[in-house]
C-alpha positions, -999 to +999 in steps of 0.1 A: -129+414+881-111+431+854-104+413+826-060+424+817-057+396+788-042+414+760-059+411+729-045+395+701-028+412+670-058+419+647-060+441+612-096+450+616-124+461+646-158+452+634-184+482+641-218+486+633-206+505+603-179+482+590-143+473+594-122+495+610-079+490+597-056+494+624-019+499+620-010+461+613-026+463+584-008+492+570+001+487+532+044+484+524+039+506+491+016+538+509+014+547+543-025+552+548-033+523+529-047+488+537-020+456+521-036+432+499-029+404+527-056+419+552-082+428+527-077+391+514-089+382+546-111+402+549-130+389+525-126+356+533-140+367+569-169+388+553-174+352+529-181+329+564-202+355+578-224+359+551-257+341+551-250+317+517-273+288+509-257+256+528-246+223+509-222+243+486-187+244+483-160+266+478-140+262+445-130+293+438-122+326+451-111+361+430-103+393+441-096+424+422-082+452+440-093+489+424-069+511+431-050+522+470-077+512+492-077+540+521-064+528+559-106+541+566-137+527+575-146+496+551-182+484+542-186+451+528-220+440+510-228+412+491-248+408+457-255+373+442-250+370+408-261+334+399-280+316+417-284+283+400-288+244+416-256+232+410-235+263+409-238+296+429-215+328+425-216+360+446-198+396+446-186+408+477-179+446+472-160+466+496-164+503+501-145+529+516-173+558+521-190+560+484-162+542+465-152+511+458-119+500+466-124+465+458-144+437+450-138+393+452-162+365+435-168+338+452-181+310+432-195+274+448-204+243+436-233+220+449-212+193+472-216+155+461-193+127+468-168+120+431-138+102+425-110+123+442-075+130+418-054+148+449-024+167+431+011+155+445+024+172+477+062+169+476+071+192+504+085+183+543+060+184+571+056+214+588+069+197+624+099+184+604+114+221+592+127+245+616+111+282+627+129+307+611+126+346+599+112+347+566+090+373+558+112+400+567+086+430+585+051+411+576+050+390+607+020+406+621+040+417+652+050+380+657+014+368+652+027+348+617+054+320+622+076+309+595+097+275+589+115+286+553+123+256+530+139+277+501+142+313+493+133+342+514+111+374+510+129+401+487+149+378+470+145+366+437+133+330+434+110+305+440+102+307+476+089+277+499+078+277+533+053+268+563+033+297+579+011+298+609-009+327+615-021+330+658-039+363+655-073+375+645-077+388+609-111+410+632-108+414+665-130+389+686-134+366+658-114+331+661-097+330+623-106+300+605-084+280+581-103+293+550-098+327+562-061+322+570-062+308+536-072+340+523-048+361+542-015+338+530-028+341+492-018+374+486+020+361+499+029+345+467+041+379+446+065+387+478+074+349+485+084+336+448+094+374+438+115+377+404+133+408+410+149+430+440+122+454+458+152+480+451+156+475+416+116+466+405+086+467+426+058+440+421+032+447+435+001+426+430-033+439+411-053+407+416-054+376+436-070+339+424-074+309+447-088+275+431-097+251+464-097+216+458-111+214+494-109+236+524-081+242+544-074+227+577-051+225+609-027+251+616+005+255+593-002+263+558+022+257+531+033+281+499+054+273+472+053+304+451+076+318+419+070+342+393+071+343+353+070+375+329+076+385+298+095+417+303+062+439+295+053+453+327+034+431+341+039+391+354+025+359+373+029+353+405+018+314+408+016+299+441+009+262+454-012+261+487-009+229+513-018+217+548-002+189+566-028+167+545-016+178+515-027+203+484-057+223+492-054+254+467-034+270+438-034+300+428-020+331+412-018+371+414-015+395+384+011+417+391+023+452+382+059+454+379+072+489+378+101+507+391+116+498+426+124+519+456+158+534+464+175+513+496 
């Protein structure tokens, strides 16, 4: 019997090559480029796959993204850099034929039971907020749900809201949390925005995520705003929580240049 489920929005089809973009994860700024949301992802996806020494954790992940990175066939590997007993970092590079379009470090520490110091997690709960439209076109075609506490995407502000993402960052592959995680990261420059995309564009150059823990359930807060100093470039800072509270913060460099005509 044939099988006439359709498959689930997806940014990427994993080959024996690599990672193949497909349209959802074209980039707002150029038309055959990948957004930094889906590479994000990816490389939390590529992160789980890889085979890292058990008994660490996550504390923090970076990702630098060098230059447009081409809607084309993308090659992760993976280099360890330190390799030490109580710390471990690696460098996951991604290539788009011979070049490298960007890279992320992911650093973990050895996992022992300490005293915990949980940061304060003022927000509603996700089931107590209504669904709304808040991203304004970077819903994944539907696959990302919204309930907006303050602000909305394109306008200037501090923006706050619940987001549940029910697609697949790669097709076949059930996302996880962490990797969810990843993909709502790279939100914060276009959730807490400080300007009008008309007037100046902000895109983002980098993205930074300090866990506290993983991740877990389904909605995942952001409470994100940005700060400059009127020199071209700014801070997008974001807040990360589940319906247990604070699992992340982090921020994103970003470029502030001239905006787009309407």
């Amino acid at each position: 019997m044939t099988d006439t489920t359709d498959p689930l929005p997806h940014y990427f089809v994993h080959t024996a090559e690599g990672f193949d973009p497909t349209g959802l994860s074209r980039n707002p700024w150029f038309a055959d480029a990948v957004a930094g949301g889906p590479i994000s992802a990816l490389f939390g996806h590529v992160i789980e796959q890889a085979d890292l020494e058990p008994g660490f954790g996550i504390c923090r992940v970076t990702i630098d993204i060098l230059g447009v990175v081409p809607r084309a066939l993308l090659t992760p590997r993976v280099v360890p850099v330190r390799q030490g007993r109580q710390a471990q970092l690696h460098r996951i590079e991604l290539f788009a034929g011979e070049k490298l379009v960007a890279q992320a470090h992911v650093l973990r520490a050895r996992h022992l039971d300490t005293p915990a110091f949980d940061p304060p997690q003022p927000h509603p709960a996700p089931e107590d907020v209504p669904e709304d439209n808040f991203l304004i076109g970077a819903s994944m075609a539907g696959a990302i749900r919204t309930r907006p506490i303050m602000g909305r995407v394109r306008e200037p502000g501090r923006g706050v809201s619940w987001l549940c993402m029910n697609g697949e960052v790669v097709a076949g592959f059930t996302a996880s949390p962490f990797v969810k995680a990843c993909l709502f990261a790279d939100f914060g420059n276009g959730v807490g925005s400080a300007t009008h995309a008309h007037e100046w564009s902000y895109a983002n150059l980098d993205i930074s995520i300090q866990f506290f823990r993983m991740p877990r359930g389904e909605w995942f807060l952001l409470d994100a705003h940005t700060e400059g100093a009127g020199n071209g470039h700014a801070v997008a800072q974001s807040l990360f929580a589940d319906a247990d509270g604070v699992y992340a913060k982090g921020t994103q460099t970003v470029f502030v240049g001239p905006g787009r005509p309407r």
